[in-house]
C-alpha positions in Angstrom: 36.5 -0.2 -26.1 35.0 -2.1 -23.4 34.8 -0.1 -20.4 33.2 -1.6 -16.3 31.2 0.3 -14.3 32.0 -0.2 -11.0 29.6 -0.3 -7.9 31.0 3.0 -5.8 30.9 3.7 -2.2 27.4 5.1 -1.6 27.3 5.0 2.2 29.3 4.7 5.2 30.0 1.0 6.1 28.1 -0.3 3.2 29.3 -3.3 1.5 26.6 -3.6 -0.5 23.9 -2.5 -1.9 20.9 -3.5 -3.8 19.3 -3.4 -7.2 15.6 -1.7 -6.8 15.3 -0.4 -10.5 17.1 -0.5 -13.9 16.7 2.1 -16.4 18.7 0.7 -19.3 19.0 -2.7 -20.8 21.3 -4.3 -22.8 22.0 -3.1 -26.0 20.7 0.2 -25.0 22.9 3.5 -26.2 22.9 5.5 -23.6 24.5 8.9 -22.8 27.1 10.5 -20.2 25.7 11.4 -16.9 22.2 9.0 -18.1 20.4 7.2 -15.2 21.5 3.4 -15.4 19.5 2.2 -12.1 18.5 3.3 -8.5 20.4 1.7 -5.7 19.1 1.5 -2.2 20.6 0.8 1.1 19.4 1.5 4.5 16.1 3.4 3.2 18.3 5.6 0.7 17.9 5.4 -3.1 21.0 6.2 -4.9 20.8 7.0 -8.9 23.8 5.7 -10.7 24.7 7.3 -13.9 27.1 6.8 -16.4 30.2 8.3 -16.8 30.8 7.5 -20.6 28.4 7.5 -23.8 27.8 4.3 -25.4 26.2 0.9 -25.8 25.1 -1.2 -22.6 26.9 -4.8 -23.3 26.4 -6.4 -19.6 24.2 -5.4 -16.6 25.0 -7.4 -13.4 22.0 -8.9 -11.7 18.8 -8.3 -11.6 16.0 -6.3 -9.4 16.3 -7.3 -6.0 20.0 -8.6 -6.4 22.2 -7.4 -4.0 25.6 -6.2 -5.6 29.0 -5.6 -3.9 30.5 -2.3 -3.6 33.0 -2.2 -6.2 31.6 -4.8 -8.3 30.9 -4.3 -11.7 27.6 -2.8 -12.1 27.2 -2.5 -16.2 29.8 -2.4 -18.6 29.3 0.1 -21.6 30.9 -0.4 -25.5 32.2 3.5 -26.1 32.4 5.0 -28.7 35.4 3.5 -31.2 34.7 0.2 -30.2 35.2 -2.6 -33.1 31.5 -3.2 -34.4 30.2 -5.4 -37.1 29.6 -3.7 -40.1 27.1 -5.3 -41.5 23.4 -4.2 -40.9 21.5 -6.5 -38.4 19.1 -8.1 -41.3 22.8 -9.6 -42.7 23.8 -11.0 -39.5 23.7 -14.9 -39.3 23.6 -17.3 -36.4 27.3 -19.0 -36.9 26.8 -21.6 -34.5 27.0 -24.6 -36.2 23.8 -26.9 -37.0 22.9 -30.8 -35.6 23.3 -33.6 -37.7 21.1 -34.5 -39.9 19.3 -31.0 -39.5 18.6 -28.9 -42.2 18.9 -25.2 -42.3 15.0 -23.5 -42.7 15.1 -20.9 -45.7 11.8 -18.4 -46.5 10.9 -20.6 -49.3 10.5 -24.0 -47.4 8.3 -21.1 -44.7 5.7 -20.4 -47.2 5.4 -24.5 -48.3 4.7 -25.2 -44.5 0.6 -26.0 -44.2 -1.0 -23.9 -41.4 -3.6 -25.6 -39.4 -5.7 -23.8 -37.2 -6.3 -25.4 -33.9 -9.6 -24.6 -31.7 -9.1 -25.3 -28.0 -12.8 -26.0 -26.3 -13.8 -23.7 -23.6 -14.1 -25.5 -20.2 -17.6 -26.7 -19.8 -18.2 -24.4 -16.8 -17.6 -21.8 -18.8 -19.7 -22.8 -21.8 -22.9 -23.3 -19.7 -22.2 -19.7 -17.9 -22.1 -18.2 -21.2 -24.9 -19.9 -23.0 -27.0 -18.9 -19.9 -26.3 -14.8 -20.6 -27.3 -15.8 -24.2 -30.8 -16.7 -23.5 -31.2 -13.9 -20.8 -30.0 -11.3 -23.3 -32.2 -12.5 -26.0 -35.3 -12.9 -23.9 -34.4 -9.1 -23.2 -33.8 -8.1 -26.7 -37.7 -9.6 -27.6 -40.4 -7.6 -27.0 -42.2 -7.9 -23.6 -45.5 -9.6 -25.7 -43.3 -12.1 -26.9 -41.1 -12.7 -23.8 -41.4 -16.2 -22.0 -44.2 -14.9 -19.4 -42.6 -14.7 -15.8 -45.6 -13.4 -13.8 -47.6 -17.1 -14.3 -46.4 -20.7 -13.8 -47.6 -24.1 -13.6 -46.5 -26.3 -11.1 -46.4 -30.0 -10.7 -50.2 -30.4 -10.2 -51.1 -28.1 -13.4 -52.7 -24.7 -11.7 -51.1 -21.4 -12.1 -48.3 -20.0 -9.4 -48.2 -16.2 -9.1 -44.8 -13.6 -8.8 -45.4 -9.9 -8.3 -43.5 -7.4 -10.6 -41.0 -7.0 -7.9 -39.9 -11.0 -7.8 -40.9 -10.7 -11.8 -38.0 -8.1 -12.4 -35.4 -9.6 -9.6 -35.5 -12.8 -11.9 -34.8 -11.1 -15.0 -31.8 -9.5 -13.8 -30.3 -12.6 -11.8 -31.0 -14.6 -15.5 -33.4 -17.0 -13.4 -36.5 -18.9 -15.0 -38.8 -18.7 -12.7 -40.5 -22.5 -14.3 -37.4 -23.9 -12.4 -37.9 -22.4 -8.7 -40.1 -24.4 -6.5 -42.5 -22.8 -4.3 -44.5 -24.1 -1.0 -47.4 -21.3 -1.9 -49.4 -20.5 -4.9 -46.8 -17.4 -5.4 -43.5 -16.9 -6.1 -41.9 -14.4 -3.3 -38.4 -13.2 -2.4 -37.4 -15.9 -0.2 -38.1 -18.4 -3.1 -35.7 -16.8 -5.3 -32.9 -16.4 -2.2 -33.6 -20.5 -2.0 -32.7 -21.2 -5.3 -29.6 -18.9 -5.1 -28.5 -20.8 -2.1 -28.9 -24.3 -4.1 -27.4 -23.0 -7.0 -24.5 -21.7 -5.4 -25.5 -18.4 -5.9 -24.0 -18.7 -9.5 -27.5 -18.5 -11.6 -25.8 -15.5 -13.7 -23.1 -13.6 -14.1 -24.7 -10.2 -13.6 -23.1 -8.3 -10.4 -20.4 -10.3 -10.2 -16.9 -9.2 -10.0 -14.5 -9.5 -12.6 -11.7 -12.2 -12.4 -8.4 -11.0 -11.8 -5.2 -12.7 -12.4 -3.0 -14.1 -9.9 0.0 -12.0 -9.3 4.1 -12.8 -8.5 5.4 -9.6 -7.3 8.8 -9.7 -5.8 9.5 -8.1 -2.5 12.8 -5.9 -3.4 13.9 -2.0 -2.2 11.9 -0.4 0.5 9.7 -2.9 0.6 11.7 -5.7 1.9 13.6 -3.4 3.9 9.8 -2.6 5.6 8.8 -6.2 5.7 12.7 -6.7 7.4 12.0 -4.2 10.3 8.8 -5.0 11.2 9.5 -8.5 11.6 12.2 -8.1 13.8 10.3 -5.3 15.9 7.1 -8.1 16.2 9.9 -10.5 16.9 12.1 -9.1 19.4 10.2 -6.8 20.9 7.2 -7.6 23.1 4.7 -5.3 22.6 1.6 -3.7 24.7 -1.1 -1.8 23.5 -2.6 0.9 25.6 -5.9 2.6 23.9 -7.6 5.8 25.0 -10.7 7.8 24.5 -10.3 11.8 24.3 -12.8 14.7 23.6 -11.3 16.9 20.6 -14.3 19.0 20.3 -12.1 22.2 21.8 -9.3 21.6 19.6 -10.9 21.2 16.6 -12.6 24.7 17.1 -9.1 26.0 18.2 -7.9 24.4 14.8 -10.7 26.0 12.6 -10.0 29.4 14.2 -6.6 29.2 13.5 -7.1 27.7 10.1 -9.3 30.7 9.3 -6.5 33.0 9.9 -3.5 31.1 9.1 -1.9 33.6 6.6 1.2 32.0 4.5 1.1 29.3 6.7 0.2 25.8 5.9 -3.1 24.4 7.0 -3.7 22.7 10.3 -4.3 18.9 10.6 -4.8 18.0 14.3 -0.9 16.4 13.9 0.9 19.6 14.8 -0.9 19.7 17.9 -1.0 16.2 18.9 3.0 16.2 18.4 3.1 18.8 20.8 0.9 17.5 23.6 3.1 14.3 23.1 6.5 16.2 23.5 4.9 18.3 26.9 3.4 14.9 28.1 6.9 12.9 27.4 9.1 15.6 29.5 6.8 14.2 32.5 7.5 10.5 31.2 10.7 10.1 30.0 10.8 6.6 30.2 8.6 6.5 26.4 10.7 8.8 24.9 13.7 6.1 24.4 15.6 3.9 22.1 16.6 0.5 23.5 20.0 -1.3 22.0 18.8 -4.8 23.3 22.0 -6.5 21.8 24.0 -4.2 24.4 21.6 -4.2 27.0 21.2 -0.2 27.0 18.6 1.9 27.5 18.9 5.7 26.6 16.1 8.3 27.6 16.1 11.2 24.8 16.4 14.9 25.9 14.9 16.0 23.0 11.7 14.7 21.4 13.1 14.0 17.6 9.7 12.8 16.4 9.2 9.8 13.9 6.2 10.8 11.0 5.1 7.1 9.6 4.3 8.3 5.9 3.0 6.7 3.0 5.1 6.9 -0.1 4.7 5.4 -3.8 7.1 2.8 -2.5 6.3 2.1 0.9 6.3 3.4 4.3 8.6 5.6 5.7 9.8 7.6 8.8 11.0 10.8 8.1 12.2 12.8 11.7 11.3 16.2 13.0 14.8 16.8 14.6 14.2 18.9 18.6 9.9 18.6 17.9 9.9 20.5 21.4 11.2 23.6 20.3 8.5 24.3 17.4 5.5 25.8 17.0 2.3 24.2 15.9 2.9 26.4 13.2 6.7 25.3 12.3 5.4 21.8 13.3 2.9 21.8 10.4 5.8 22.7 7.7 8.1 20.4 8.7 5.6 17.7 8.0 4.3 19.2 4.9 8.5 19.3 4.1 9.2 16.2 5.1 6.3 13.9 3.5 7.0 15.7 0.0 10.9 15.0 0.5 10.1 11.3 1.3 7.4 10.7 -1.7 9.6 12.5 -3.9 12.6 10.0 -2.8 14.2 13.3 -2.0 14.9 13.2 1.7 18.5 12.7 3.1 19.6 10.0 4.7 19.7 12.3 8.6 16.1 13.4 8.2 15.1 8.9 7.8 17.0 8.1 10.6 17.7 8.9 14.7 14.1 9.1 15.8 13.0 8.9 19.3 9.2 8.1 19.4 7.0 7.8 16.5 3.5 9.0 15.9 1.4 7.3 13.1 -2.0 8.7 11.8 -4.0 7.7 8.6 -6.4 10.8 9.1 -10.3 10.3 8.1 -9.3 7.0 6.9 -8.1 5.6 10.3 -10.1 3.1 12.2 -11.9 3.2 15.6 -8.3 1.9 17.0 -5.0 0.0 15.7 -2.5 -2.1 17.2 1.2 0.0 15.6 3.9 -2.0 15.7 7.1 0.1 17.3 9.6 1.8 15.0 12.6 -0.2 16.2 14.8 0.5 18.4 12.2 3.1 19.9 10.0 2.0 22.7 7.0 3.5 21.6 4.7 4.9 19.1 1.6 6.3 18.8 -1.5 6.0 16.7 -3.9 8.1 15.8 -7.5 7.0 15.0 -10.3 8.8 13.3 -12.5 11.7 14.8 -16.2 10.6 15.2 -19.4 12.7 16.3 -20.8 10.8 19.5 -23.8 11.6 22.0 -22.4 12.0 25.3 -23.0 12.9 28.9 -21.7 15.1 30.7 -22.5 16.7 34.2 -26.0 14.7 33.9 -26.4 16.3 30.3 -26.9 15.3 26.7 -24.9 16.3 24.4 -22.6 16.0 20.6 -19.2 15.4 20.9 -16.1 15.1 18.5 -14.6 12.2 20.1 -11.2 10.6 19.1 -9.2 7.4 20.0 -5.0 7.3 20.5 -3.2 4.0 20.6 0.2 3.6 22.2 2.1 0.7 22.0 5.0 0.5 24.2 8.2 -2.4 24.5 7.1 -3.8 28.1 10.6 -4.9 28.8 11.3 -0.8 29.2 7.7 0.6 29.6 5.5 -0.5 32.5 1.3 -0.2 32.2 1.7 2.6 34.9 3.7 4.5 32.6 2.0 4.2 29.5 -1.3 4.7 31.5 0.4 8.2 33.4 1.6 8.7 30.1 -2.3 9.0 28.1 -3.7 10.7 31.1 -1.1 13.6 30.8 -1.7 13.5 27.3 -5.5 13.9 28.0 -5.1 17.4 29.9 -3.2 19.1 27.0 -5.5 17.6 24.4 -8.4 18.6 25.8 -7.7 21.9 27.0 -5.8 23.8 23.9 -4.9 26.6 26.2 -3.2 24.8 28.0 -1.8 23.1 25.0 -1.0 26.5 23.4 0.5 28.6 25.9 4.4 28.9 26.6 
């Protein structure tokens, strides 16, 4: 019995969905309730499983395909089915032969001559490797029987000098120093960086990287869906980008302090607190904290501050929310994002807590740059990114001294955000983040 998986409804208004992984192929057995493939739409991976035991005869499409809702997805043979009864080694190919061909049997096999065929390496190749032949057996002899390096002649018969430095440089680039030309009676540095530079800097293949090969990866699942958004955000949206200095040398010894007596609770990154300057500083400016339906030509301002958290996942980036940001703690703040990045890595994280965001705040930590450009998290009208933290020499009041200093970049959608806004905007930022009592109290 023959029974057709159909494609259900996994979504609100979907009419389809598509194919990001298969777990089964055909001919597979496969049991009730087993994973058959992940289906995603609108940043949500669905698993399908089966609802009956038995062999996988059909799979529809492949990864990357979009399917239907209510297409056939697999059909399964379940148990009962009419099989063949013979064992697979029995089973003969019944379709019938060409004229004139004859069928091939094991016997006529073994009468067939084998000849082995050697296919030349490409010359390139063959002079790279005969070259690492001579340098490794000039290495393997002993040094009293090794071609001498320190001494050459040149084209007018006296001797040409290298030091033990230049002696041992040539040895490991596989160079003989008979074939560099000199201008001096000694061999130096800059002699050997000449040759290089005429050779193509390709006398041996010592230090050189490996050689990888070229890769065809298709851009399915949360990956096209990324490469989808940010497209039309860079195309629809024209974007300004606002950057900013700010001295965190307070708040990081706020954070420390509070790290050192944090309890149960999670450690502090500087995230927490920067959401929280952001969600004071956008109750002054509004006008950031906003989504823009351009196709309707309506702008809404946000009474709460649901914040956006760009995170890196296994598949790709995604923006899980912090529903009403404004209402939590630093603490609270820094378990929702511990929450929420687990939930999205894990592909765990319902479909509410990926969507509805107001503003968005992006930070790669340590590994962040000096600045960045974001793009915005369409259809918000801003986002925010946070660079790395670096030790600089300052002055201040006519006085030298170390400072942990930290760059933000905002990007804004100038058909909603004027420069005076954005710029009000990193200024009111500036007095929370730089004065954590102000930051911290009620």
């Amino acid at each position: 019995m023959r029974y057709e998986f159909k494609l259900p409804d996994i979504g609100e208004g979907i009419a389809e969905a598509e194919i990001v992984a298969w777990h089964v192929k055909v001919g597979d057995e496969v049991g009730e309730d087993q994973q058959l493939a992940d289906m995603m739409t609108d940043k949500a991976t669905v698993e399908m499983e089966s609802p009956v035991a038995g062999k996988v005869v059909e799979l529809a499409g492949e990864v990357g395909d979009q399917i239907p809702i209510g297409s056939v997805l697999a059909v399964i043979e379940t148990a009962g089915a009419d099989r063949a009864a013979e064992p697979v080694e029995d089973s003969k190919d019944e379709r019938p032969l060409a004229d004139g061909a004859v069928e091939a049997t094991p016997e006529m096999a073994k009468e067939l001559p084998v000849t082995k065929v050697e296919i030349p390496e490409p010359a390139p190749v063959r002079a790279e490797r005969r070259a690492e032949r001579e340098v490794e057996v000039r290495q393997a002899q002993p040094e009293e029987q090794r071609p001498s390096t320190s001494l050459r002649t040149n084209d007018v018969g006296h001797k040409t000098l290298a030091s033990p430095a230049v002696r041992a440089r040539a040895r490991d680039l596989g160079i003989d120093l008979g074939d560099v030309k000199t201008a001096s009676d000694r061999i130096r540095h800059s002699d050997l960086d000449a040759f290089l530079l005429y050779n193509g800097g390709t006398v041996s293949a010592r230090g050189t990287a490996a050689p990888r090969n070229d890769e065809t990866i298709k851009v399915v699942g949360l990956r096209r869906k990324i490469a989808e958004n940010m497209q039309e955000a860079k195309r629809r949206i024209p974007h300004f980008t606002l950057v900013e200095e700010y001295d965190v040398s307070a708040l990081e010894e706020t954070r420390a302090m509070m790290n050192a007596d944090r309890g149960s609770n999670p450690k502090l990154t500087l995230l927490p607190f920067l959401i929280t300057a952001m969600a004071r500083a956008l109750a002054e400016w509004p006008m950031l904290n906003a989504t823009y339906d351009d196709d309707a030509n309506v702008i809404t301002r946000h009474g709460a501050v649901d914040m956006g958290i760009a995170t890196q996942t296994p598949s790709g980036l995604m923006v899980p929310v912090i529903q009403g940001a404004q209402s939590l703690s630093v603490w609270q703040l820094a378990s929702e994002i511990v929450r929420l990045a687990e939930a999205a890595r894990a592909g765990k994280a319902a479909r509410e807590e990926l969507s509805g965001s107001s503003i968005t705040i992006s930070s790669l930590g340590p590994m962040g740059g000096i600045t960045s450009t974001p793009v915005i998290n369409r259809p918000e009208v801003a986002i925010l990114a946070v660079n790395k933290v670096e030790e600089k020499v300052i002055v201040r009041d006519g006085e030298i001294e170390l400072a942990k200093r930290m760059n933000l970049s905002l990007s804004c959608d100038h058909r909603v955000v004027d420069g005076w806004d954005a710029a009000n905007f990193m200024q009111a930022l500036k007095a929370y983040i730089e004065n954590p009592l102000r930051l911290l109290s009620a």
